[in-house]
N, C-alpha and C positions, 0 to 999 in steps of 0.2 A: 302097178296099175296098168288094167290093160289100154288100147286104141280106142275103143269103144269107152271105156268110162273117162279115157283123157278129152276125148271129143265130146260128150256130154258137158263135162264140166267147162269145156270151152263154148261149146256151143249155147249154156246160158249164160255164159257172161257176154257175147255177142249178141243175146236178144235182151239181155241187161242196156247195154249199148247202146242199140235203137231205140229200147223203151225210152232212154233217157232222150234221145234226139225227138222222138215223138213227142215226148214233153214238154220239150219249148214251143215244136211246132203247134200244141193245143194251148202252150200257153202265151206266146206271140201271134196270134194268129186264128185261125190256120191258114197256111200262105199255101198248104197243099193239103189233100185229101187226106184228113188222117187215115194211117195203117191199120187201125184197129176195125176201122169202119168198112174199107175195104173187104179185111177178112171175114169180118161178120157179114157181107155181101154174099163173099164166094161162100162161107159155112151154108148161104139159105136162113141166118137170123140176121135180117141189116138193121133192126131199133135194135139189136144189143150188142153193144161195143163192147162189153166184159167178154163176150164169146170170143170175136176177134183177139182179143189180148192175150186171155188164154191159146187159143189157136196159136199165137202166134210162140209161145215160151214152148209148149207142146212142142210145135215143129222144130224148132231151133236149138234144142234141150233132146230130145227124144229120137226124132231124125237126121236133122241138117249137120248136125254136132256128130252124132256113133259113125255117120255113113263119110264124114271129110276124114274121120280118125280111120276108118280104113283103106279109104282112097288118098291120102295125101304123099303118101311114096310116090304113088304113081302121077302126079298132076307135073303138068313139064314146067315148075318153075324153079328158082333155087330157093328163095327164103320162104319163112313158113309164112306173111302176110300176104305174099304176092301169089300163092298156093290158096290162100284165101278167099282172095279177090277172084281168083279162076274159079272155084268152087263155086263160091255165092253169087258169080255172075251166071253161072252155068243153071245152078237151081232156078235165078228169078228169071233165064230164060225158059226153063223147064214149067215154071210156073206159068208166065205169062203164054202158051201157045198148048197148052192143057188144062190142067185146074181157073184159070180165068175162061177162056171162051166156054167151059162146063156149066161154070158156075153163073152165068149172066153177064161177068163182066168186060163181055167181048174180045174177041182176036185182043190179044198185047195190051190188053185191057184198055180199048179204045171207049169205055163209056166212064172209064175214070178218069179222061183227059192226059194230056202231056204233060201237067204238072204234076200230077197224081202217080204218072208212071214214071215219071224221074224221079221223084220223091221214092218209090217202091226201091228202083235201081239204086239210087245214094243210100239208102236205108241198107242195103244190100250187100255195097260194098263195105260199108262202115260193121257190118257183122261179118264179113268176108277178113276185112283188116285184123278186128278183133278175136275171131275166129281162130283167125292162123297164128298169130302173136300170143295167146295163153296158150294153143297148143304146144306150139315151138319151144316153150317155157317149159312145160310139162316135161315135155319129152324128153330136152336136156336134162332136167332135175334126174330125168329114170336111167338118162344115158351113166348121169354122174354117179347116184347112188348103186348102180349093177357095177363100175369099176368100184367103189368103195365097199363093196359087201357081192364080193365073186361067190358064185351057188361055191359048197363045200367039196374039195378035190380039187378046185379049178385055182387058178397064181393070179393074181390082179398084174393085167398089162401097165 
């Protein structure tokens, strides 16, 4: 399996993740701005929160997941959550000082409030965690199985 498809598959079970957190947050609450609503802001459709949802497994599944599986060599940390956590803070900084002032919802996303943009950041790290922890899994599985079935001509270390 390559980097690109190990990141994929991490990267939706990291928007798995948040869905779920998002979840309680609609369903206690909401004590912060839901995420869905947010994004369907930034898309240009804000009465439709199925947009934002989508947007958001899209990004996380498609981009944020192929692009940490081939940057994650390079991020300066040791473990693959903490690699995560640098990723995904790096994205929702990415996000918030581009795609948010773009899309309406101001610099750092100053018109979704200070709970709205911590909520954005926690949501963030918590797929950053998850992110790097199924990948890191991944990876070992492919480190173990290439020792256990070495390509043909080659002696298992």
């Amino acid at each position: 399996m390559s980097r690109v498809q190990m990141g994929m598959i991490s990267g939706l079970s990291g928007a798995l993740a948040v869905a779920a957190m998002e979840a309680v947050n609609l369903a206690l609450g909401p004590w912060a701005v839901p995420f869905p609503r947010m994004v369907a802001v930034m898309l240009q459709v804000p009465d439709l929160a199925l947009a934002g949802w989508i947007g958001h497994f899209v990004v996380g599944t498609l981009l944020l997941g192929p692009l940490f599986g081939v940057l994650s060599p390079r991020l300066p940390t040791d473990t693959p959550e903490t690699k995560g956590i640098v990723f995904a803070v790096g994205a929702f900084l990415v996000m918030m000082l581009t795609v948010a002032p773009l899309s309406g919802v101001g610099m750092l996303g100053a018109r979704a409030g200070l709970g709205g943009v911590l909520w954005m950041l926690g949501g963030h790290v918590v797929f950053g965690i998850v992110l790097g922890n199924v990948f890191g899994r991944l990876e070992s599985r492919q480190k173990r199985l290439a020792r256990m079935h070495p390509p043909e001509g080659v002696a298992a270390l």
